[in-house]
TORSE-100042 format. One record per residue (C-alpha): x, y, z; residue in one letter. Coordinates in pm, whole numbers, padded with zeros to 5 digits, always signed. Layout:
% residues N
XYZA...
***
This chain:
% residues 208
-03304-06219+05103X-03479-06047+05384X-03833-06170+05448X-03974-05920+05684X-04190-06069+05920X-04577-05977+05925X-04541-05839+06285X-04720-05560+06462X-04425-05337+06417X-04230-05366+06110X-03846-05311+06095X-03721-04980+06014X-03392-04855+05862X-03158-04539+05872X-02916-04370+05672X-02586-04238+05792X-02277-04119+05718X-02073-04330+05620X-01828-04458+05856X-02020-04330+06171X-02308-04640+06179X-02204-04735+06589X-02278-04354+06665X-02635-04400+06486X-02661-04765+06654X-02610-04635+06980X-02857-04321+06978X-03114-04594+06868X-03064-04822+07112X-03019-04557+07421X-03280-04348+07325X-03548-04519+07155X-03497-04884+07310X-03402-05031+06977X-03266-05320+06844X-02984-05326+06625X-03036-05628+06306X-02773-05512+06100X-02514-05260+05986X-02391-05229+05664X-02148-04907+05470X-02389-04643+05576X-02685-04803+05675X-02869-04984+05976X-03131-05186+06012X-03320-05194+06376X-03655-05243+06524X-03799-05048+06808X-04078-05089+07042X-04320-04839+06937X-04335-04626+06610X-04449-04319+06693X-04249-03961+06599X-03988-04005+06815X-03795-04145+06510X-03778-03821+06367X-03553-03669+06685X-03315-03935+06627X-03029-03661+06565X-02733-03864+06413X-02939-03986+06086X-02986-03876+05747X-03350-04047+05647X-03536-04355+05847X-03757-04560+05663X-04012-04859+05764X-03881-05127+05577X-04053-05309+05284X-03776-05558+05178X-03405-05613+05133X-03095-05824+04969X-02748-05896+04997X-02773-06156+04746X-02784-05915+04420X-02583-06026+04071X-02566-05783+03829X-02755-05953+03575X-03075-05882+03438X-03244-06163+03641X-03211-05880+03937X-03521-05680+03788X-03702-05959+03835X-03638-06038+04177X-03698-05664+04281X-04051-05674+04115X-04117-06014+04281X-03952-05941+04605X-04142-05590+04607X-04501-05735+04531X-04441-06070+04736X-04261-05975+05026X-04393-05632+05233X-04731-05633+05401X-04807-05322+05221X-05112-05198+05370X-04944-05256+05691X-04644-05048+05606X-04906-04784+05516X-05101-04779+05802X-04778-04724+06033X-04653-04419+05791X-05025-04300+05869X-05007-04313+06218X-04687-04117+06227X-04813-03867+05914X-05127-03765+05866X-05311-03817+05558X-05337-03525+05366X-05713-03364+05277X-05677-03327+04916X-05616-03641+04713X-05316-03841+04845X-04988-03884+04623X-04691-04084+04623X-04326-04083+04465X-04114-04360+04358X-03720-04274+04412X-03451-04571+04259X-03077-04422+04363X-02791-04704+04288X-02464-04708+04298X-02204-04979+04091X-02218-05090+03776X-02458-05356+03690X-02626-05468+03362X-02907-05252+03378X-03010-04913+03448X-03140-04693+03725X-03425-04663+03534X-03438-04983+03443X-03453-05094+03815X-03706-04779+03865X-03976-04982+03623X-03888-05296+03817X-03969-05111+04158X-04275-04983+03972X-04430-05354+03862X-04397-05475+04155X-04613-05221+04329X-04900-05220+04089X-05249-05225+04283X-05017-05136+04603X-05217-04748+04565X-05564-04701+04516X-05628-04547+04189X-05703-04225+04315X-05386-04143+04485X-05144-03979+04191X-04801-04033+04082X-04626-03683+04166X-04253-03574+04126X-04212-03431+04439X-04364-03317+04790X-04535-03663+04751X-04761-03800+05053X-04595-04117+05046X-04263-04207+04955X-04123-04548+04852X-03766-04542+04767X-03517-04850+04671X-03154-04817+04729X-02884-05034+04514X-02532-05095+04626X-02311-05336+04527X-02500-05703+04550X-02688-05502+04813X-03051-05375+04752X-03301-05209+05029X-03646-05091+04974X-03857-04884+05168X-04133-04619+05288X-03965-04277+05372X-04062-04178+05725X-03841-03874+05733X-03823-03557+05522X-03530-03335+05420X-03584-03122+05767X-03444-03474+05927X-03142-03357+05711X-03124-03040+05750X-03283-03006+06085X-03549-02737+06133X-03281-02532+06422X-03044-02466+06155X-03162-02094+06035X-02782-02022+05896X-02543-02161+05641X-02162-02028+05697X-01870-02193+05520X-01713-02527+05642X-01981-02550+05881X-02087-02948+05936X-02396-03095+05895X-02637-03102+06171X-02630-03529+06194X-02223-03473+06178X-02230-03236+06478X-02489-03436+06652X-02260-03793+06589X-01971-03573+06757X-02114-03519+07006X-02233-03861+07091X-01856-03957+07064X-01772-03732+07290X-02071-03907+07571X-01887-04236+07449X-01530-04164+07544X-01650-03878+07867X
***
């Protein structure tokens, strides 16, 4: 289990293509001074100095995320569902979390929302859902009451990922334009995503 620490800056982690983590770990460290803590199939874990909205130019990632809480030590039983709603209501300094999402996105002027995503991949004993409710419990009192549960084009995003014996849970920093990347006007055929070109190209200033 992961206990993040209740430091100034929190940890933060990215998603990346598969495969292509050192490309990610290396545009972290050279451009934003980061610290690598861990790579895993697709994923990596760092810290950095400052979080400010420089994270969102990093150009070989999919989504970054200030991290709540994760696991390696998952078993596929229902006693996991537990453990997330324990580990997610025990474990982050919440308002903490929140504040640094603030800093780096505004709050909005209407009333604020949030969104609850549960992806997982393998086959354990319970559900997505299941693990959804779990995420869910544990984050009870986490909002005020007047912020609203919303579907989608939510102020604040809290997502949990499930792989394997491997769970992560987080705040969404990034949106889809992190994916998609705002400079991208066209679509043609067999043309490569924007993070793709970008981790190319940082192979290329590797092996130059």
């Amino acid at each position: 289990m992961v206990r993040v620490n209740r430091e100034a800056v929190p940890p933060c982690f990215a998603l990346v293509h598969p495969g292509l983590e050192a490309i990610a770990c290396d545009e972290i460290v050279r451009d934003l001074g980061g610290e690598i803590k861990k790579q895993d199939r697709g994923l990596v874990v760092f810290r950095v100095p400052k979080l400010d909205t420089s994270l969102l130019e990093l150009r070989t990632t999919e989504d970054v995320y200030l991290l709540a809480w994760g696991t390696d030590d998952l078993t596929f039983r229902a006693i996991d569902l537990k453990n997330i709603t324990k580990w997610t209501s025990r474990t982050p300094d919440w308002p903490n979390l929140l504040r640094f999402h603030h800093q780096i996105h505004a709050k909005p002027h209407g009333k604020p929302t949030y969104r609850l995503i549960t992806q997982m991949e393998g086959k354990p004993c319970y559900r997505r859902i299941d693990a959804g409710k779990a995420l869910a419990e544990g984050l009870e009192g986490v909002f005020p009451a007047s912020w609203k549960l919303a579907e989608e084009n939510a102020s604040v995003e809290v997502w949990l990922k499930i792989r394997k014996k491997m769970a992560i849970c987080g705040i969404r920093l990034s949106d889809r334009t992190m994916r998609h990347r705002k400079y991208k006007h066209d679509h043609l055929p067999a043309s490569l995503r924007p993070s793709i070109a970008a981790e190319m190209d940082n192979l290329k200033r590797i092996y130059d």
